[in-house]
VOPAGU-2260 file (C-alpha; in pm, 1 decimal, decimal comma):
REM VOPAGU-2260
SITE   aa  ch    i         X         Y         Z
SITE  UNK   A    0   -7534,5   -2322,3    2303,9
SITE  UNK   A    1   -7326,3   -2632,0    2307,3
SITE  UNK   A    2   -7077,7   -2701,5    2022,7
SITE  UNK   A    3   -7182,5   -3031,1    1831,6
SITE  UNK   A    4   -6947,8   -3223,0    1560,8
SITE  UNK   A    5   -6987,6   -3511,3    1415,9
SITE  UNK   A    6   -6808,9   -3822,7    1404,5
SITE  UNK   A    7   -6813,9   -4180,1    1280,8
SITE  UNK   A    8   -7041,5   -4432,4    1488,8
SITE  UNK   A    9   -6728,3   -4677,2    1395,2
SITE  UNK   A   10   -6474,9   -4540,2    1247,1
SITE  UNK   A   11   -6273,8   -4743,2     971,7
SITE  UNK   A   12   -5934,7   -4688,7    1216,5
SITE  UNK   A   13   -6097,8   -4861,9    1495,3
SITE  UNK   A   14   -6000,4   -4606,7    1717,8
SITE  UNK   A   15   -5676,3   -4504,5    1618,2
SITE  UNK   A   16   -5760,9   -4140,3    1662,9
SITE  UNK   A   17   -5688,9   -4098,2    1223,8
SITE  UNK   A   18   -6024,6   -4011,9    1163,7
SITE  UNK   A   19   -6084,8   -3614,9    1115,2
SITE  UNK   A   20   -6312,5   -3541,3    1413,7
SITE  UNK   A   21   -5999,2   -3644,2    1600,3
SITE  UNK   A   22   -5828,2   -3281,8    1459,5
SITE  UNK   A   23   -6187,6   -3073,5    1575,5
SITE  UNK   A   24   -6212,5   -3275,5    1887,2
SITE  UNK   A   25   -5823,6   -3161,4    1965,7
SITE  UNK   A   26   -5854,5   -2837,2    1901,9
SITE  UNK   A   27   -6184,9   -2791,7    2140,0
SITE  UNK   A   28   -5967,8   -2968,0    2403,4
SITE  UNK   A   29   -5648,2   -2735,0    2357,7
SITE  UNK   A   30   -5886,5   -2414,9    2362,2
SITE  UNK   A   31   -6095,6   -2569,1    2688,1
SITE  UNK   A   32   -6481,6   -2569,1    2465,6
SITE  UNK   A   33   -6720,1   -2836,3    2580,3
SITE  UNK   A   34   -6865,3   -2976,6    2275,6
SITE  UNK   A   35   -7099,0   -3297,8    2219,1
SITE  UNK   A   36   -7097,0   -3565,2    1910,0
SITE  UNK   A   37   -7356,7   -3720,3    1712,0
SITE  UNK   A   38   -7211,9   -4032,5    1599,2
SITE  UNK   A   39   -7333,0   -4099,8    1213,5
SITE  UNK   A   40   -7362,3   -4415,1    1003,4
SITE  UNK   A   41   -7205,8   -4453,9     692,9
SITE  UNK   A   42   -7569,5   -4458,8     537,6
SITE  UNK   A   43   -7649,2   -4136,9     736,2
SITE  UNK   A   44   -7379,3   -3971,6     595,0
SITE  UNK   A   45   -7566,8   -3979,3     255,1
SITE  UNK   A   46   -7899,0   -3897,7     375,3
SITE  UNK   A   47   -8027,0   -3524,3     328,4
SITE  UNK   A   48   -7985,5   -3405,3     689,1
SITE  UNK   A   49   -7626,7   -3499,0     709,7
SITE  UNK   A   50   -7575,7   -3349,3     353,8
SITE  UNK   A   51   -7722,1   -3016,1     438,5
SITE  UNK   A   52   -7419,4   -2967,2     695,8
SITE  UNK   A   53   -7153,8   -3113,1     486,6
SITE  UNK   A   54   -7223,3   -3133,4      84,9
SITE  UNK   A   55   -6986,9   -3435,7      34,6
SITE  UNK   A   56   -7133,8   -3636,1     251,1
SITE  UNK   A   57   -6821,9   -3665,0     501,2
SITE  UNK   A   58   -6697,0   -3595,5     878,5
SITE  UNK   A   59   -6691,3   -3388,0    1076,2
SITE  UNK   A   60   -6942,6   -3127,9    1060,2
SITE  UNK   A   61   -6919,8   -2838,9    1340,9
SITE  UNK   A   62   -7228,0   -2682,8    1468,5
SITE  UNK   A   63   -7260,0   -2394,9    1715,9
SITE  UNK   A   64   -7600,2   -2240,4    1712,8
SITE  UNK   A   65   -7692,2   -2102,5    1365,9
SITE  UNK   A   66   -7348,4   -2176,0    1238,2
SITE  UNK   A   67   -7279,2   -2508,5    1045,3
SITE  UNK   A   68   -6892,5   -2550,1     895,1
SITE  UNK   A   69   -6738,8   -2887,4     701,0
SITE  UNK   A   70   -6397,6   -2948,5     644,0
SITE  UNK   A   71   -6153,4   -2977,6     900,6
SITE  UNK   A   72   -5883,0   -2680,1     813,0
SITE  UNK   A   73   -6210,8   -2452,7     810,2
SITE  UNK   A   74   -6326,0   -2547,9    1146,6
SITE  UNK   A   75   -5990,2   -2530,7    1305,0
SITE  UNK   A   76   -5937,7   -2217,9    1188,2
SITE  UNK   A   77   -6257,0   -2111,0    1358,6
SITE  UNK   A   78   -6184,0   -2258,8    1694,1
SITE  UNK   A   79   -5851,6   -2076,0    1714,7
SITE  UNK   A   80   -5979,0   -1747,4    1600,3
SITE  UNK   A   81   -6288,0   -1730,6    1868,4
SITE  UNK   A   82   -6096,1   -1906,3    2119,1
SITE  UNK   A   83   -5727,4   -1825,2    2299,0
SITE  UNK   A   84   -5487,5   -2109,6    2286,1
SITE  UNK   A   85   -5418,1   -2176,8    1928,6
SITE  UNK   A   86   -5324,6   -1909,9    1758,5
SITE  UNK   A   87   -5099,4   -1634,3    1882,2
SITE  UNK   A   88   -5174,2   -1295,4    1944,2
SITE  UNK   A   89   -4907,3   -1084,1    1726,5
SITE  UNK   A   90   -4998,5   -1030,3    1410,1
SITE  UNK   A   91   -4711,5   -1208,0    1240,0
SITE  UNK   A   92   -4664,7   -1525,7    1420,4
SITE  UNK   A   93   -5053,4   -1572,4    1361,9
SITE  UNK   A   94   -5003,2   -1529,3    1000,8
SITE  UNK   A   95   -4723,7   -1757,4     989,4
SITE  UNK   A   96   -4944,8   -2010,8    1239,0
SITE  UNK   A   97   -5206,6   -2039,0     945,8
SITE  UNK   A   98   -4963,3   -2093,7     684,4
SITE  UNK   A   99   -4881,3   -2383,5     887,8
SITE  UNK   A  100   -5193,3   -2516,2     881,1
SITE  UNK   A  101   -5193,7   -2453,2     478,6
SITE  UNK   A  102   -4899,5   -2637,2     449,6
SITE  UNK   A  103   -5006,7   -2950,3     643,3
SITE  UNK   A  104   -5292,6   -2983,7     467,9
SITE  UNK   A  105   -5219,6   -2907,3      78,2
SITE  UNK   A  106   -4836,8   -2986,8      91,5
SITE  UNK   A  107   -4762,8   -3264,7     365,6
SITE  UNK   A  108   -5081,1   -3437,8     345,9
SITE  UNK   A  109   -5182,5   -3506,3     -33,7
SITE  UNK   A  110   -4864,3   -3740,6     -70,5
SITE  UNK   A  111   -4944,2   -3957,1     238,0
SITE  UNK   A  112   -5301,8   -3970,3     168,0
SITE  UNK   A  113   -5182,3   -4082,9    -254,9
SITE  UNK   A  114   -4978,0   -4341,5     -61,9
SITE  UNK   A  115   -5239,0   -4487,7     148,9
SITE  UNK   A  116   -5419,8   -4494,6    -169,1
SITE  UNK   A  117   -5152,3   -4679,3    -315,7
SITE  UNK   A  118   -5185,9   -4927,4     -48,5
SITE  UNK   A  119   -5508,1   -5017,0       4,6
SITE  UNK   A  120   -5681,7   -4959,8    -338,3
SITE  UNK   A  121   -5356,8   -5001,9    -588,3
SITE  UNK   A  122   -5195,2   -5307,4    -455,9
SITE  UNK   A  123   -5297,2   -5525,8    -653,3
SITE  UNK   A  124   -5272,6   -5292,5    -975,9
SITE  UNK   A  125   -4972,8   -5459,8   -1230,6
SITE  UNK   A  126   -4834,3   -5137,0   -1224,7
SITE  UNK   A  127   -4818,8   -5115,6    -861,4
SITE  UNK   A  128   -4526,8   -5243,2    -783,7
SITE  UNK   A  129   -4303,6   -4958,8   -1024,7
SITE  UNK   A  130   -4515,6   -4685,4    -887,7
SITE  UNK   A  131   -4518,1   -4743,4    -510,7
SITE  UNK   A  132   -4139,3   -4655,4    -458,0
SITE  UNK   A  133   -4213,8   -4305,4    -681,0
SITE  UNK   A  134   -4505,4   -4235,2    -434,1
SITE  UNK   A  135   -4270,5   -4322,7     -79,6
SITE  UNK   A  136   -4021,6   -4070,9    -297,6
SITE  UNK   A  137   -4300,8   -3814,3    -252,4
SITE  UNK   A  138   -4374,0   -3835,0     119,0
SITE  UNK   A  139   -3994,3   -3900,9     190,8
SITE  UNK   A  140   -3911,1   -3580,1      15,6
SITE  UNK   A  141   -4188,8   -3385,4     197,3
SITE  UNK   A  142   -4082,2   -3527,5     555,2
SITE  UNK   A  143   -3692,4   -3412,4     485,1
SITE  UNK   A  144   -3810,7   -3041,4     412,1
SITE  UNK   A  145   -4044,1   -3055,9     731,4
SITE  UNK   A  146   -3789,6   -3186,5     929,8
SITE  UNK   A  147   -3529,8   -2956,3     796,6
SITE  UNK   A  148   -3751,3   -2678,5     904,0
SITE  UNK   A  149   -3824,4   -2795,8    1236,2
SITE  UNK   A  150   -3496,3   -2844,1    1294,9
SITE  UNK   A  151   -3409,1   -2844,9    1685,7
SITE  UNK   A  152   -3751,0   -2697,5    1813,5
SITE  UNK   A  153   -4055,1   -2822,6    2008,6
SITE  UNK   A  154   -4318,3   -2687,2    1746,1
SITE  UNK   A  155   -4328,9   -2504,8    1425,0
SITE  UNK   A  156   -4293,3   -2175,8    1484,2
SITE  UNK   A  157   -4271,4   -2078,6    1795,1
SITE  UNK   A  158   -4516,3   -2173,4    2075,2
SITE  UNK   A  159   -4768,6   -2485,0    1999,9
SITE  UNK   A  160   -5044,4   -2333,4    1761,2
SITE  UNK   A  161   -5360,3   -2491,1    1562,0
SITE  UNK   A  162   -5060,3   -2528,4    1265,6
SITE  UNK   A  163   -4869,0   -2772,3    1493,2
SITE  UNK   A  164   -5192,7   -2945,0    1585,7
SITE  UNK   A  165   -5257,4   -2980,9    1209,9
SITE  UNK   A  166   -4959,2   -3092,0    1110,2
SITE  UNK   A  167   -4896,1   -3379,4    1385,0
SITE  UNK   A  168   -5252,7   -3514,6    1270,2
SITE  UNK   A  169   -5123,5   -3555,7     914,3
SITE  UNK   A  170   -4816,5   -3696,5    1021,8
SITE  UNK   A  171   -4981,3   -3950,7    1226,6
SITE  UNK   A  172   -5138,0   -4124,4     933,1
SITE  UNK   A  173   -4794,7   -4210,8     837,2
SITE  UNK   A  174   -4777,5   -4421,1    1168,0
SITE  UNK   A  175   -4848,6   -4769,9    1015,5
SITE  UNK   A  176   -4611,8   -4707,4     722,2
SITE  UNK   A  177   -4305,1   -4680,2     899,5
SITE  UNK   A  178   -4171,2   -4447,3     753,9
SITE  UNK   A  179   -4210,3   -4194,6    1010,1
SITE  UNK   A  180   -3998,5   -4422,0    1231,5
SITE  UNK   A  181   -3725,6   -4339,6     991,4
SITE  UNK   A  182   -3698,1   -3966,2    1092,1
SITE  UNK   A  183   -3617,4   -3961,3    1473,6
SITE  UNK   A  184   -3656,8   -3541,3    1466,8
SITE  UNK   A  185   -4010,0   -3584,2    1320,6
SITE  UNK   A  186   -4114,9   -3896,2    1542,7
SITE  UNK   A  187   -4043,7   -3657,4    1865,6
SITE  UNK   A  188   -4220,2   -3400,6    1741,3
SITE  UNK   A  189   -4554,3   -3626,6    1689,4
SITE  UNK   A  190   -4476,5   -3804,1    1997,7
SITE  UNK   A  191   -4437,7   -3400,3    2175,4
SITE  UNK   A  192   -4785,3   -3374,7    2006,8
SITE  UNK   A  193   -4917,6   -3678,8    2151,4
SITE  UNK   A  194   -4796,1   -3609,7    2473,3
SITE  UNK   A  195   -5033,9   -3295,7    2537,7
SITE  UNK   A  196   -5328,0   -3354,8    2760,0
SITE  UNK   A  197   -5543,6   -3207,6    2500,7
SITE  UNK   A  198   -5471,8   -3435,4    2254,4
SITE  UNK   A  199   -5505,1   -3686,7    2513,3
SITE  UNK   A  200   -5864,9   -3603,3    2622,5
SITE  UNK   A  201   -5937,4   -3625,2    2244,3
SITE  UNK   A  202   -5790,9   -3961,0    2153,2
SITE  UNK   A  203   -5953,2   -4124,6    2446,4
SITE  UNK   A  204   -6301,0   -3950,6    2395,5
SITE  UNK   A  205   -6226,8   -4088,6    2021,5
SITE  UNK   A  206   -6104,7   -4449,3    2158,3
SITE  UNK   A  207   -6417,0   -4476,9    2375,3
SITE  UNK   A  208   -6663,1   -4412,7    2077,7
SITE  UNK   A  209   -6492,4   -4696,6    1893,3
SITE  UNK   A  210   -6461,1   -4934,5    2208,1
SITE  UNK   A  211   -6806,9   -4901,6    2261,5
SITE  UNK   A  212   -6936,9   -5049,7    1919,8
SITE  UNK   A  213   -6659,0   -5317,7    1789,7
SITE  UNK   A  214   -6676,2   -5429,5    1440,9
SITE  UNK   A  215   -6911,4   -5667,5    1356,3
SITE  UNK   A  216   -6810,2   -6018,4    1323,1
């Protein structure tokens, strides 16, 4: 049976390859799966069909014949455990792989997604303008420990695993801020990241979705 996730008919990034399916659609590319996507509507993503995948009402959902998984971490994890390519074979490393992905998702990226909140929703809060620099504190002290762990090396630990491929689509949100810019160690690793031709089968299956249906005007 084919794998089928689900993604946004037009996602709010336009294409930028932020939205989550862009981690699931990745990590089928790196592990060589042939997958399809229903593209959902905002409404559909409400309605009880969608819900009975995914109880929040988000994306993406993974399907793969009587098995139906939310969250992105979760279905990650599942790609690289049934499938060679993400997750190494000794014991060890492949503990240390998933603690990577652990970390990139409730250390690195809680603090970039409170200052995106900060951003959009808080701007215009009269307390905004004393919290922001507290919040760019945050993610500024949570780059310097990444970056002082990745030190001189291509990836995390080791070869590229699913924790690499989680943590370079965290970082990527951080794009538009700048403040990834300011860390030249952590802005090769993304761009390393970026570079794969996984990643690039996923971004342009992503782009394409987006392409295909611009925003109404």
């Amino acid at each position: 049976m084919t794998i089928t996730i689900t993604a946004f008919e037009r996602s709010p990034d336009g294409g930028k390859g932020l939205a989550r399916d862009m981690r699931v659609r990745w990590a089928l590319e790196e592990v060589g799966q042939p997958y399809a996507v229903r593209l959902v509507s905002f409404a559909a993503l409400k309605q009880p069909a969608h819900l009975a995948l995914h109880p929040f009402g988000q994306i993406p959902t993974y399907e793969d014949g009587d098995l139906g998984l939310f969250e992105t971490g979760a279905i990650v994890l599942h790609i690289a455990e049934r499938h060679a390519g993400l997750l190494p074979d000794d014991a060890e490393a492949r503990a240390r792989a998933i603690t990577w992905m652990f970390a990139a998702l409730n250390t690195v990226e809680p603090p970039i997604l409170e200052l995106a909140t900060a951003r959009i929703h808080e701007a215009d809060k009269p307390w905004a303008t004393q919290r922001m620099p507290l919040v760019i504190d945050r993610v500024r002290h949570r780059l310097a420990s990444l970056s002082h762990r990745l030190d001189d090396a291509d990836w995390l630990d080791g070869a590229f695993s699913a924790g690499d491929l989680m943590m370079i689509s965290v970082l990527l949100r951080l794009r538009a801020s700048g403040l990834l810019d300011d860390d030249p160690n952590l802005s090769a690793y993304v761009a390393r990241g970026e570079a794969r031709p996984a990643y690039r089968r996923a971004f342009e299956a992503h782009l394409a979705v987006n392409a295909a249906r611009p925003a109404a005007g």
